[in-house]
C-alpha positions in Angstrom: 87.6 -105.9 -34.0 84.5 -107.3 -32.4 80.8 -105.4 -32.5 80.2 -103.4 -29.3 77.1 -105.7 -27.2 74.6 -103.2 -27.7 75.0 -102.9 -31.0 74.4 -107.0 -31.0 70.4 -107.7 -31.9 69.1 -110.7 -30.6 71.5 -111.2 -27.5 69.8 -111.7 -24.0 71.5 -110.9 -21.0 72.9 -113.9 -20.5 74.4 -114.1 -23.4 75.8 -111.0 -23.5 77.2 -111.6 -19.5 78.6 -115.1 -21.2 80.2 -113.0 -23.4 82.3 -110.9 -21.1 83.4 -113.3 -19.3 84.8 -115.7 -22.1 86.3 -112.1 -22.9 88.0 -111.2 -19.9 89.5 -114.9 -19.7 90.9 -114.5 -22.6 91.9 -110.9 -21.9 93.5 -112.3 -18.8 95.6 -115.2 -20.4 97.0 -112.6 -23.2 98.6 -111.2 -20.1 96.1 -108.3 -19.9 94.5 -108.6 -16.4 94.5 -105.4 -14.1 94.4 -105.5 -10.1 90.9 -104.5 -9.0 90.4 -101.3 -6.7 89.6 -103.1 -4.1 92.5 -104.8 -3.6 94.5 -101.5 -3.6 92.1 -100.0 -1.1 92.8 -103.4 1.0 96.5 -102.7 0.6 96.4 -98.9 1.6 94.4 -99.7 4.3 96.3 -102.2 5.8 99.2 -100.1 5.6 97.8 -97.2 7.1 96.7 -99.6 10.2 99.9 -100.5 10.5 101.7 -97.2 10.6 98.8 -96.1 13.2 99.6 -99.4 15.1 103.3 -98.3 15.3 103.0 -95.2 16.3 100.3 -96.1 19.1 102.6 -99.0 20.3 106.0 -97.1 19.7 
């Protein structure tokens, strides 16, 4: 298990932003990834604009 960042002394915040990343990658290749919010919200709202388009239209 790694050491939480802030508990890291001598880390800038580059290093510790470097650090996430290379994380994430590698939480992403394990098959780990998750869909951001914004994407959902995209999804819901294109669906909603298309169920008000259909009812306008039909």
């Amino acid at each position: 298990m790694t050491t939480p960042e802030h508990e890291r002394p001598g880390l800038n915040r580059f290093e510790r932003r470097r650090e996430r990343i290379v994380a994430e990658v590698q939480a992403n290749r394990r098959g780990e990834y998750r869909v951001p919010t914004w994407v959902y919200a995209t999804i819901l709202g294109l669906i909603v604009a298309g169920w008000v388009i259909f009812v306008i239209v039909g």
